[in-house]
mmCIF entry with sequence, helices, sheets and N, C-alpha, C, O atoms, coordinates in Angstrom:
data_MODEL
# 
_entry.id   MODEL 
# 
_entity.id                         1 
_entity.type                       polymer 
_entity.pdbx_number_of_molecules   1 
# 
_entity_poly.entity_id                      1 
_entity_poly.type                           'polypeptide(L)' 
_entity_poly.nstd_linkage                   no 
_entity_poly.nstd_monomer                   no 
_entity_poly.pdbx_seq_one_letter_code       
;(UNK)(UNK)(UNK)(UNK)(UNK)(UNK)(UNK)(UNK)(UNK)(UNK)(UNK)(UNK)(UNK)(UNK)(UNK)(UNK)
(UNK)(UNK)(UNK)(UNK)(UNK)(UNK)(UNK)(UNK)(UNK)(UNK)(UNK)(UNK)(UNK)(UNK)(UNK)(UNK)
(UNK)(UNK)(UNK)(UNK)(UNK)(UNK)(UNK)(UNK)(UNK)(UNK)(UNK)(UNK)(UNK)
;
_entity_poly.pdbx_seq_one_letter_code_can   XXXXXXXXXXXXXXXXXXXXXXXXXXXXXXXXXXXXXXXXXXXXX 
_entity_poly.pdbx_strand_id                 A 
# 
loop_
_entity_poly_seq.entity_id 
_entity_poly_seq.num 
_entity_poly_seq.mon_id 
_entity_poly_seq.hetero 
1 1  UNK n 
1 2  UNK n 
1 3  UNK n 
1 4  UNK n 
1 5  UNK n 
1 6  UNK n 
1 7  UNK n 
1 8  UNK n 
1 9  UNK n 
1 10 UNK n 
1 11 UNK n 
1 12 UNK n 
1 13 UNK n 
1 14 UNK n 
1 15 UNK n 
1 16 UNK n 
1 17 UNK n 
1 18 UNK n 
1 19 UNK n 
1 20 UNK n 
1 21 UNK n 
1 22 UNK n 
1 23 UNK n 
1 24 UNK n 
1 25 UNK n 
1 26 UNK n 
1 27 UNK n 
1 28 UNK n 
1 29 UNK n 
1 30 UNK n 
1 31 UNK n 
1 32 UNK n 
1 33 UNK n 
1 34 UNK n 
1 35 UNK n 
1 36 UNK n 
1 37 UNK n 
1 38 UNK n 
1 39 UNK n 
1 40 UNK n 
1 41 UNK n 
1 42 UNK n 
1 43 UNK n 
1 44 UNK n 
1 45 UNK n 
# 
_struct_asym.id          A 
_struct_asym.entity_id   1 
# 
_struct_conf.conf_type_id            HELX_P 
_struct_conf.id                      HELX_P1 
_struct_conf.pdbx_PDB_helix_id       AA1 
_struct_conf.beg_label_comp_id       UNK 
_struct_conf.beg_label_asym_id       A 
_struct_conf.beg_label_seq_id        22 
_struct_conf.pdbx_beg_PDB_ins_code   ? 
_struct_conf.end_label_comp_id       UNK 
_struct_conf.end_label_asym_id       A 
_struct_conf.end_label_seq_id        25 
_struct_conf.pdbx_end_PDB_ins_code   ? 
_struct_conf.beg_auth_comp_id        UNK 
_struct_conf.beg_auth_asym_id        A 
_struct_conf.beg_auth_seq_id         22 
_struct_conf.end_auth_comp_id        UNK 
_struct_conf.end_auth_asym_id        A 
_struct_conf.end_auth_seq_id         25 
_struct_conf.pdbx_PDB_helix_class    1 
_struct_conf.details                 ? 
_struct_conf.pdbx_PDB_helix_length   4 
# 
_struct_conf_type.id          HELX_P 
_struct_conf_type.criteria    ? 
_struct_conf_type.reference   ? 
# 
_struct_sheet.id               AA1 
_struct_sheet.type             ? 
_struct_sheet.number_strands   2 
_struct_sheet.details          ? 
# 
_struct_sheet_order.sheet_id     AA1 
_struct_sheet_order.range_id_1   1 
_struct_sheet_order.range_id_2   2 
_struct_sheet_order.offset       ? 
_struct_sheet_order.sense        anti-parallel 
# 
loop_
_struct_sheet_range.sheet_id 
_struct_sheet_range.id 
_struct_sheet_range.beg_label_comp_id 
_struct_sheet_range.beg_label_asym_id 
_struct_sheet_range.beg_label_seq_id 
_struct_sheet_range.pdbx_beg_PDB_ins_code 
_struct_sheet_range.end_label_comp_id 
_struct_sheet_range.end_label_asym_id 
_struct_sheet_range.end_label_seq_id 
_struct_sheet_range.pdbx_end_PDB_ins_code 
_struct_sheet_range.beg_auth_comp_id 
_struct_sheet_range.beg_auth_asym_id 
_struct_sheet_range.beg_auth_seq_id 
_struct_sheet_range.end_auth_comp_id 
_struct_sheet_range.end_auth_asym_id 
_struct_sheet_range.end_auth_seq_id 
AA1 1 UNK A 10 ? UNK A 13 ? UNK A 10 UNK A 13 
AA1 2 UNK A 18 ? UNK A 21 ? UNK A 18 UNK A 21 
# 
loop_
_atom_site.group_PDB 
_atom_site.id 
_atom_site.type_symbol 
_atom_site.label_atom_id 
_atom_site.label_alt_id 
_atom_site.label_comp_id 
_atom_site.label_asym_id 
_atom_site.label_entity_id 
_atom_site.label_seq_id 
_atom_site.pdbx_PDB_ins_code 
_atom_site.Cartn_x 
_atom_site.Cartn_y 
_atom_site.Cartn_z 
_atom_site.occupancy 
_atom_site.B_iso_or_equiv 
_atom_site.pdbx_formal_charge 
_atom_site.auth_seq_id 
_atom_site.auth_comp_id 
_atom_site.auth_asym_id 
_atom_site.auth_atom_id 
_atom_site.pdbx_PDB_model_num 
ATOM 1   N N  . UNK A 1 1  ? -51.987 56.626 13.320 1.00 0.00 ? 1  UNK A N  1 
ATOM 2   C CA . UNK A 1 1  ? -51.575 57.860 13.951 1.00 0.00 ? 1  UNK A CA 1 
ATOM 3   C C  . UNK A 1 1  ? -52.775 58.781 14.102 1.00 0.00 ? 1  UNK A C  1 
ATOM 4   O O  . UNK A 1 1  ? -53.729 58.655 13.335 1.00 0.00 ? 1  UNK A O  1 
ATOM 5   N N  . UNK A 1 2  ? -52.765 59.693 15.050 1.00 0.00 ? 2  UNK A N  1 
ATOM 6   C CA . UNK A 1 2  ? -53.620 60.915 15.397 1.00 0.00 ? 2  UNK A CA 1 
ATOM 7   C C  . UNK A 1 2  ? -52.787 62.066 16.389 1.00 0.00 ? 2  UNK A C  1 
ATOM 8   O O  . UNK A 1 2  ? -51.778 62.113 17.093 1.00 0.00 ? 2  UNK A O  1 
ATOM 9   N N  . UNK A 1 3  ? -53.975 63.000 15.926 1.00 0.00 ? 3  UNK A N  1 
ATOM 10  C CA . UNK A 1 3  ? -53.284 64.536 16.747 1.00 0.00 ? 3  UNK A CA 1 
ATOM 11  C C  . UNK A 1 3  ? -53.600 64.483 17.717 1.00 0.00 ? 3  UNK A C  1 
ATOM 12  O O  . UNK A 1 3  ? -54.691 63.954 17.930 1.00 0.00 ? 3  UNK A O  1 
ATOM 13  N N  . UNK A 1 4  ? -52.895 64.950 18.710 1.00 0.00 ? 4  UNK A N  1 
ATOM 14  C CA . UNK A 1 4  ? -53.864 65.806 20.214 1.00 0.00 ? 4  UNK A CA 1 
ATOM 15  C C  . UNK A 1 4  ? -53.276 66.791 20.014 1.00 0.00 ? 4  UNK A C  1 
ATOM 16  O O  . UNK A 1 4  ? -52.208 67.246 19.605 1.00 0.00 ? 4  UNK A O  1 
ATOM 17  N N  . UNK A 1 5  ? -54.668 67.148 20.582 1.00 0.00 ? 5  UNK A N  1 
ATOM 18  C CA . UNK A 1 5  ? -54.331 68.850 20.953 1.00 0.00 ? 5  UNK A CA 1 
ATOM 19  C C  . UNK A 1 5  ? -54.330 69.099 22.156 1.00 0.00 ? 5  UNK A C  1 
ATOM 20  O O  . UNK A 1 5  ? -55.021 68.363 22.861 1.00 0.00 ? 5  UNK A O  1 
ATOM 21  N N  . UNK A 1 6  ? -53.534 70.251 22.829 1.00 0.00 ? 6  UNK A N  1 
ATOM 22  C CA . UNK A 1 6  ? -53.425 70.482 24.703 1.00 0.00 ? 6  UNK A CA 1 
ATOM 23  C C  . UNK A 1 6  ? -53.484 68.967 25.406 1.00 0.00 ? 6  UNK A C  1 
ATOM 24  O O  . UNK A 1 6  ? -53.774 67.815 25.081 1.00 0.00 ? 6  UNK A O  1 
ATOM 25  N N  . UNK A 1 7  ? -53.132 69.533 26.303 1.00 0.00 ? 7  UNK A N  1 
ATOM 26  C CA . UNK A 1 7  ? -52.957 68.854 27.730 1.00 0.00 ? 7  UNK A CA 1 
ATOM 27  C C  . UNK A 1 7  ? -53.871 68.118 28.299 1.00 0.00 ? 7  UNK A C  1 
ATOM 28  O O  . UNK A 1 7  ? -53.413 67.355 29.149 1.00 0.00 ? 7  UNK A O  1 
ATOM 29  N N  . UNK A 1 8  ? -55.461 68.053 28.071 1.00 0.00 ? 8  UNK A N  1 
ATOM 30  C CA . UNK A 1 8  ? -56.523 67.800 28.286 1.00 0.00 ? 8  UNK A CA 1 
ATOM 31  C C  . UNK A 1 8  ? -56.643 66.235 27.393 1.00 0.00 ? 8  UNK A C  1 
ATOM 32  O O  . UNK A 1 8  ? -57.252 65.271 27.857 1.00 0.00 ? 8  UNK A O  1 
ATOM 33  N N  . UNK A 1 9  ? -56.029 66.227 26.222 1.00 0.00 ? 9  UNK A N  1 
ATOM 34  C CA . UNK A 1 9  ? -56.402 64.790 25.626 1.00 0.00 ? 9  UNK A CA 1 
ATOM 35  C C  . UNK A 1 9  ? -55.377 63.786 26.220 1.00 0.00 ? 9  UNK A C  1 
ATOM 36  O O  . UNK A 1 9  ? -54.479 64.130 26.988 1.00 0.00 ? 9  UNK A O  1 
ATOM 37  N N  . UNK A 1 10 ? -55.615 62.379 25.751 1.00 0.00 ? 10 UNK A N  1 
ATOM 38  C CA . UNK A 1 10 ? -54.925 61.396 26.578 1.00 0.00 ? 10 UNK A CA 1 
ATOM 39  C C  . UNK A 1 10 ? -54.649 60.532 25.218 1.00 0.00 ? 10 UNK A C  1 
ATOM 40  O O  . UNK A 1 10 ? -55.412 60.554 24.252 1.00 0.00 ? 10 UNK A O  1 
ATOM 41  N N  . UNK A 1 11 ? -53.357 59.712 25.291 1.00 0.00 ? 11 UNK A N  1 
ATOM 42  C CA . UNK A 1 11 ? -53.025 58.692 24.829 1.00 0.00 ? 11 UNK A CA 1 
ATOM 43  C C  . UNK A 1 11 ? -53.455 57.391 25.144 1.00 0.00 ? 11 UNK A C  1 
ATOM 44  O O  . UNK A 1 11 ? -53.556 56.927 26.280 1.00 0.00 ? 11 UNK A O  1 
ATOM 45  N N  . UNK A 1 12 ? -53.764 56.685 23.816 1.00 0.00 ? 12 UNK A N  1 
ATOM 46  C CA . UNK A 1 12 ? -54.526 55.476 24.315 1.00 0.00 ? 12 UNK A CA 1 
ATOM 47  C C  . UNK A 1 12 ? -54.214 54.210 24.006 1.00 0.00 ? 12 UNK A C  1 
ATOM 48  O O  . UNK A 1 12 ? -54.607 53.969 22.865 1.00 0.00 ? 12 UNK A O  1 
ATOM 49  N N  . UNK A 1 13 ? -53.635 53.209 24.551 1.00 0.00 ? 13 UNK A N  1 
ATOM 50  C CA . UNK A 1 13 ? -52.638 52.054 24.012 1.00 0.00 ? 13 UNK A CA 1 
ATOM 51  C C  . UNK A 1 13 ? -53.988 50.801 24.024 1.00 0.00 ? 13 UNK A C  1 
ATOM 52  O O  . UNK A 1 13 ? -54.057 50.197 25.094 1.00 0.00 ? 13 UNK A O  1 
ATOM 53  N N  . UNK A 1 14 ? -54.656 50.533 23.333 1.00 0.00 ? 14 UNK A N  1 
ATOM 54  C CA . UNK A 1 14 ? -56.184 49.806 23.025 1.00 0.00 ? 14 UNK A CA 1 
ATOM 55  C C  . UNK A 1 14 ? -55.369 48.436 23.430 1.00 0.00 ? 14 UNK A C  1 
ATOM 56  O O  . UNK A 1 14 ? -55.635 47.974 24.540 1.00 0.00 ? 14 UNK A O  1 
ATOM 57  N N  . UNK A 1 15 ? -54.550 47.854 22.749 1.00 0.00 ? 15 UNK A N  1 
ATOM 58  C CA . UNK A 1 15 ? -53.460 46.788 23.000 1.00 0.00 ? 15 UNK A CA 1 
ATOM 59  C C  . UNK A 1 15 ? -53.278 45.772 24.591 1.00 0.00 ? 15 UNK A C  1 
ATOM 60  O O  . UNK A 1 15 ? -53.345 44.640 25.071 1.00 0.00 ? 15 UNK A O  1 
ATOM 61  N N  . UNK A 1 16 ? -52.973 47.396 24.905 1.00 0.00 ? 16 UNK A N  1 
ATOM 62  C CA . UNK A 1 16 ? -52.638 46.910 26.172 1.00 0.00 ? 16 UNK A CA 1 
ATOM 63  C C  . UNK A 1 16 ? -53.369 47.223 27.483 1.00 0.00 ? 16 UNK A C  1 
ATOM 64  O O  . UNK A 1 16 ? -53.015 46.883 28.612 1.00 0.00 ? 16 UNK A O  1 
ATOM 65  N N  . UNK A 1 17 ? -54.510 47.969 27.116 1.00 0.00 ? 17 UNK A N  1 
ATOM 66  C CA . UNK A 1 17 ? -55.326 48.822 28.020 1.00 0.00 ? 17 UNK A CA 1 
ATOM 67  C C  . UNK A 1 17 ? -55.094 49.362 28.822 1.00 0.00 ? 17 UNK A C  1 
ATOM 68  O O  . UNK A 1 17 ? -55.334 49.056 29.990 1.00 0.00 ? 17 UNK A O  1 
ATOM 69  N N  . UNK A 1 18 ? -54.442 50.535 28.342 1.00 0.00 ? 18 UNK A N  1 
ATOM 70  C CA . UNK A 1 18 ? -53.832 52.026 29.141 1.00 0.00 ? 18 UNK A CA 1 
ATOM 71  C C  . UNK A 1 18 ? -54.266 52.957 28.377 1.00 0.00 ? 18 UNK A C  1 
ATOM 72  O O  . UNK A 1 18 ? -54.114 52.839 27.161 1.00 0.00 ? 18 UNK A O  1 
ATOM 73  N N  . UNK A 1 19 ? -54.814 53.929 28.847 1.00 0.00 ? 19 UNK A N  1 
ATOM 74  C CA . UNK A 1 19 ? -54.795 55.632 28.136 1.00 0.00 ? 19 UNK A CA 1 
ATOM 75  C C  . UNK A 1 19 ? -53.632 56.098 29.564 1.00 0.00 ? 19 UNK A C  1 
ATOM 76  O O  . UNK A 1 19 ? -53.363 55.580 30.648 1.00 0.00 ? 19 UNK A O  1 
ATOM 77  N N  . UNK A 1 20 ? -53.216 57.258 28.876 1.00 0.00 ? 20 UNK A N  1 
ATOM 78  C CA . UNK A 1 20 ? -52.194 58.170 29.636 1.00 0.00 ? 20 UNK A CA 1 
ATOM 79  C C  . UNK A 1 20 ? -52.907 59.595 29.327 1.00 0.00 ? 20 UNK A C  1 
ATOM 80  O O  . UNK A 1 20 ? -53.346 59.996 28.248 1.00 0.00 ? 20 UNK A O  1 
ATOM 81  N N  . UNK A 1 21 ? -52.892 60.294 30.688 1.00 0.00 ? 21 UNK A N  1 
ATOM 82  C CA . UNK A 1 21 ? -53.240 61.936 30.269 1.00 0.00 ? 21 UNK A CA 1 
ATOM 83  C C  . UNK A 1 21 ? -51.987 62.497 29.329 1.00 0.00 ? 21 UNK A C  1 
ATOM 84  O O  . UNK A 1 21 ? -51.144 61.650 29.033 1.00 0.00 ? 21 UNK A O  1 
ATOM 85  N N  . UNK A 1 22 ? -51.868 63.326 29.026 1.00 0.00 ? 22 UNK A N  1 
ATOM 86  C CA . UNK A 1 22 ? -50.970 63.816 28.177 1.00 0.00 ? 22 UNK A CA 1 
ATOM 87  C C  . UNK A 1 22 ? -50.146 64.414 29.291 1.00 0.00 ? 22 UNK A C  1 
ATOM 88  O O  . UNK A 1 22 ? -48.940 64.241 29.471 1.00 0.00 ? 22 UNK A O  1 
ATOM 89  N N  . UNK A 1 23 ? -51.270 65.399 30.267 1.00 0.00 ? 23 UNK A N  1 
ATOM 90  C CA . UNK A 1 23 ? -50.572 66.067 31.382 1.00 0.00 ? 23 UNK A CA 1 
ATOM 91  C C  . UNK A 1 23 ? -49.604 65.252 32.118 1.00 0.00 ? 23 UNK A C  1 
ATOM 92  O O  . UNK A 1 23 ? -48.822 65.746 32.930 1.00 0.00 ? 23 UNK A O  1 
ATOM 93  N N  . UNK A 1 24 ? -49.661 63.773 31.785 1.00 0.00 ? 24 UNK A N  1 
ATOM 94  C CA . UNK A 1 24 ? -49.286 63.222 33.199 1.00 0.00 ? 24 UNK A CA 1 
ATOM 95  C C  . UNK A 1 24 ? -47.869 63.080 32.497 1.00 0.00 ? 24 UNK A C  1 
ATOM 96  O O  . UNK A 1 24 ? -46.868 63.323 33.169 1.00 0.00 ? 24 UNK A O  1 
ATOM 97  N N  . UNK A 1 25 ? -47.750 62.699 31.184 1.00 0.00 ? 25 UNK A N  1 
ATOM 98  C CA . UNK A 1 25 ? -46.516 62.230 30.220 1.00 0.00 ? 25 UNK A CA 1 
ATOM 99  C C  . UNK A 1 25 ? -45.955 63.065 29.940 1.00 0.00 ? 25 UNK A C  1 
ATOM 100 O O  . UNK A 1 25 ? -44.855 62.717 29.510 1.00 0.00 ? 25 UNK A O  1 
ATOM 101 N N  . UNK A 1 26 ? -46.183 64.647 29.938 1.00 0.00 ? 26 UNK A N  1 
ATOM 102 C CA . UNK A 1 26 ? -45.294 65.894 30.095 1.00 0.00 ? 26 UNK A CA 1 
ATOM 103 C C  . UNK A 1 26 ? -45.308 66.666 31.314 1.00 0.00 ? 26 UNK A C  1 
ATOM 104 O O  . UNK A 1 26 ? -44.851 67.802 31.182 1.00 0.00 ? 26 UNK A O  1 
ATOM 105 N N  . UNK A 1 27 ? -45.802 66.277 32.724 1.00 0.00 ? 27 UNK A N  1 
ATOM 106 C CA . UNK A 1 27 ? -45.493 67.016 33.470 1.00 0.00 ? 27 UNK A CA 1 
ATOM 107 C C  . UNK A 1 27 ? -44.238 67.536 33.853 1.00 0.00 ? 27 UNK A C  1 
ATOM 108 O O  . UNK A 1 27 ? -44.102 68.627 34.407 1.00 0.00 ? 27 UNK A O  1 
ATOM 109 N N  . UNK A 1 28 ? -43.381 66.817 33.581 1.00 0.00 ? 28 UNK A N  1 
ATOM 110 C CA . UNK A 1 28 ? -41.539 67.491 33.880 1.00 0.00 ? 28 UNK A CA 1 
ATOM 111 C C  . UNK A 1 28 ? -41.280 67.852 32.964 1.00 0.00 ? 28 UNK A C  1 
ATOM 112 O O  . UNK A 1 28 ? -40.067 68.039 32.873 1.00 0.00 ? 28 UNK A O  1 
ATOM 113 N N  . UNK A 1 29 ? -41.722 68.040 32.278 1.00 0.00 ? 29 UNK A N  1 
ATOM 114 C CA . UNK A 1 29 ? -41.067 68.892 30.833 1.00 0.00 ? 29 UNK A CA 1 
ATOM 115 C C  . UNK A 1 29 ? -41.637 70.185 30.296 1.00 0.00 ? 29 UNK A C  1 
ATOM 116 O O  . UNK A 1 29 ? -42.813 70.410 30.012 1.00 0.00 ? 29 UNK A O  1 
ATOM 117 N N  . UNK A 1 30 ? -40.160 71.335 30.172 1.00 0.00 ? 30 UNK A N  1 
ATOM 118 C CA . UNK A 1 30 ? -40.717 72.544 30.377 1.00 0.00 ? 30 UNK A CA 1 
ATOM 119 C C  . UNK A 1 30 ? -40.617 73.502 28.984 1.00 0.00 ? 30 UNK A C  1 
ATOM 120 O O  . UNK A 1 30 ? -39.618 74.075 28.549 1.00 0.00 ? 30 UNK A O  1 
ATOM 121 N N  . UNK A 1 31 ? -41.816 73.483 28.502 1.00 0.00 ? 31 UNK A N  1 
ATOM 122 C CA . UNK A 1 31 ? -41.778 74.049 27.244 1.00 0.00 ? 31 UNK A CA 1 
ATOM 123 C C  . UNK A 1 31 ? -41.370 75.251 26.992 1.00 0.00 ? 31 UNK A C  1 
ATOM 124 O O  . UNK A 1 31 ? -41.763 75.993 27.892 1.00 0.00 ? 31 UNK A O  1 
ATOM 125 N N  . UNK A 1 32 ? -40.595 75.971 25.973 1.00 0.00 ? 32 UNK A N  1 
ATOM 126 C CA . UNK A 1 32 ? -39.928 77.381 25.922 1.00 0.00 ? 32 UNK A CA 1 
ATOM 127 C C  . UNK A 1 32 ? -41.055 78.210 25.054 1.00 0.00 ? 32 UNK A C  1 
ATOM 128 O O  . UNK A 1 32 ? -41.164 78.289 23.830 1.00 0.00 ? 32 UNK A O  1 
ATOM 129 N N  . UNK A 1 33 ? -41.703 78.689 25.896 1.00 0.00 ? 33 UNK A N  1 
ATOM 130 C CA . UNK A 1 33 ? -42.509 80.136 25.658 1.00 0.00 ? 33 UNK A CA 1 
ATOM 131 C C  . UNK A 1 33 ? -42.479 81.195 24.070 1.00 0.00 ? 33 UNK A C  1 
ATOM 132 O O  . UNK A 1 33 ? -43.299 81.750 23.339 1.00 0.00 ? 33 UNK A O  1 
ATOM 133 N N  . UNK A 1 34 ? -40.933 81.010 24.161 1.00 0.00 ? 34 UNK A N  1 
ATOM 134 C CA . UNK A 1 34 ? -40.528 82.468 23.022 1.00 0.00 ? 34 UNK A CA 1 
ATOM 135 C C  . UNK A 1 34 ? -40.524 81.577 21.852 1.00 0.00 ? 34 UNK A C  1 
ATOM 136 O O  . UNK A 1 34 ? -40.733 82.081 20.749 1.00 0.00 ? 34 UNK A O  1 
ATOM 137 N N  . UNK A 1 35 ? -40.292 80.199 21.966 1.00 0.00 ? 35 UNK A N  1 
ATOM 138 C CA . UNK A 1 35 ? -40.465 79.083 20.298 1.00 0.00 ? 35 UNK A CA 1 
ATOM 139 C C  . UNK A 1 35 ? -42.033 79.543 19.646 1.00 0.00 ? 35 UNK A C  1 
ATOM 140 O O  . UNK A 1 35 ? -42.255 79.713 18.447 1.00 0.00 ? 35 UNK A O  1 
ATOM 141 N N  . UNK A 1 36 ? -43.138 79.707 20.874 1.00 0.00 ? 36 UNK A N  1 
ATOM 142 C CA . UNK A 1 36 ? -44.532 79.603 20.428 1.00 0.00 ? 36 UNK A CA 1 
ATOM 143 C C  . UNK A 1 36 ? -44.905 78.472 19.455 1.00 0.00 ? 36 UNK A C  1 
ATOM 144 O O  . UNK A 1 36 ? -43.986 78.111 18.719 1.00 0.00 ? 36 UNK A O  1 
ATOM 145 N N  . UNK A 1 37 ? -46.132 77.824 19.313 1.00 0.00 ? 37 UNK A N  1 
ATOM 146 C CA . UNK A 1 37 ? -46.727 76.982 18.299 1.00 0.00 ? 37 UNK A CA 1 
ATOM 147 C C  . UNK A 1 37 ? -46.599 75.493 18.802 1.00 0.00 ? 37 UNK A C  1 
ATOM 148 O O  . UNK A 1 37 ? -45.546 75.101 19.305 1.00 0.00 ? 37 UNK A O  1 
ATOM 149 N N  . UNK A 1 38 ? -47.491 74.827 18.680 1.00 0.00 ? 38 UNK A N  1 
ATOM 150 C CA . UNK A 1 38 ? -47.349 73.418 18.451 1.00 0.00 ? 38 UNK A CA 1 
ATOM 151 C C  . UNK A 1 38 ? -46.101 72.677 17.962 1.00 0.00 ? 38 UNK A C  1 
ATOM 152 O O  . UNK A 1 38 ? -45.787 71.529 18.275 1.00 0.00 ? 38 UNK A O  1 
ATOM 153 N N  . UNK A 1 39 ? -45.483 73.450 17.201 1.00 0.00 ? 39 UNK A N  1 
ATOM 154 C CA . UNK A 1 39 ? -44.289 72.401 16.181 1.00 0.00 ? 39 UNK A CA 1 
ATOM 155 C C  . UNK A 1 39 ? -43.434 72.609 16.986 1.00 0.00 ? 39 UNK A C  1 
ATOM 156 O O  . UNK A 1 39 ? -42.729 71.607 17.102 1.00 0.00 ? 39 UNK A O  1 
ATOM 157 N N  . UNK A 1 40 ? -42.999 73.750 17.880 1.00 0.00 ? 40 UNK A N  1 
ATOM 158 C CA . UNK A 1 40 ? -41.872 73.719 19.034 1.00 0.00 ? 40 UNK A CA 1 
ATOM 159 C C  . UNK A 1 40 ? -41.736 72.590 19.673 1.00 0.00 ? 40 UNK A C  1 
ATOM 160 O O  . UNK A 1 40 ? -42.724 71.950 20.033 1.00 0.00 ? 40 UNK A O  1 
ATOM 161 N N  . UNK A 1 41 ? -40.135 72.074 19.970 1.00 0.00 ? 41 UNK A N  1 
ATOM 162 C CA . UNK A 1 41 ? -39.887 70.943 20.484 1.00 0.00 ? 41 UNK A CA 1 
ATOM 163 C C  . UNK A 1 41 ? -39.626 71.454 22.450 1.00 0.00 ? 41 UNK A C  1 
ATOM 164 O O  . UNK A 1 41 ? -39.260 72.420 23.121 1.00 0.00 ? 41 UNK A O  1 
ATOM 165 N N  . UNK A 1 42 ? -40.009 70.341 22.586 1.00 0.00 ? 42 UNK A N  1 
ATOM 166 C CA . UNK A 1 42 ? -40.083 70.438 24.279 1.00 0.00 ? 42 UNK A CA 1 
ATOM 167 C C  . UNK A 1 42 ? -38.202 70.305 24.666 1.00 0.00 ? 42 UNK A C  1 
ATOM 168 O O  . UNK A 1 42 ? -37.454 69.465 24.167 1.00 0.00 ? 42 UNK A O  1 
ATOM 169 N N  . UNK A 1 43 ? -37.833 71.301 25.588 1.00 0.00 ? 43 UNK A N  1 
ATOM 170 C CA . UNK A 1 43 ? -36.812 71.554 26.358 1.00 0.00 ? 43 UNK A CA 1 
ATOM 171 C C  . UNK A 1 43 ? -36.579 70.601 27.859 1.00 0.00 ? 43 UNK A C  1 
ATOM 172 O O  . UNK A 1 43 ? -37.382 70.696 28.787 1.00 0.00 ? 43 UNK A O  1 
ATOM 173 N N  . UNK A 1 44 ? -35.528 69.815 27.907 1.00 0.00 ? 44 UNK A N  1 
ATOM 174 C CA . UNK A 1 44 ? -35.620 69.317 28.790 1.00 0.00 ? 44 UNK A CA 1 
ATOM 175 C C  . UNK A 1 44 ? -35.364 69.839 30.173 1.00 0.00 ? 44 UNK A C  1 
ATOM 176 O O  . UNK A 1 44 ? -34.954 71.000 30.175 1.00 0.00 ? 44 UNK A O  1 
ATOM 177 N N  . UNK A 1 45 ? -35.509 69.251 31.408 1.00 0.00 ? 45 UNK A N  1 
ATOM 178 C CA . UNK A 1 45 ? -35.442 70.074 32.951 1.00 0.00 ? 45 UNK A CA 1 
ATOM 179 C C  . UNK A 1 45 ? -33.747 70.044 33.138 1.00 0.00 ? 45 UNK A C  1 
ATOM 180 O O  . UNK A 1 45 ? -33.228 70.541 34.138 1.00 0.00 ? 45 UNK A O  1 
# 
């Protein structure tokens, strides 16, 4: 296991040779503002 932080890092499957932007794996998903912090769970569309 490892952290990312923001939108800018990417997931990386070594296995199977794929990284994913992070942006690309949460672009439809719309995070709630007033939760604030990292530990807030993502709200679906």
């Amino acid at each position: 296991m490892r952290d990312a932080d923001g939108l800018e890092a990417a997931l990386e499957l070594p296995p199977i040779q794929v990284t994913i932007a992070l942006s690309d794996l949460y672009r439809r998903i719309a995070f709630d503002p007033t939760l604030g912090g990292a530990e807030s769970p993502p709200s679906r569309p």
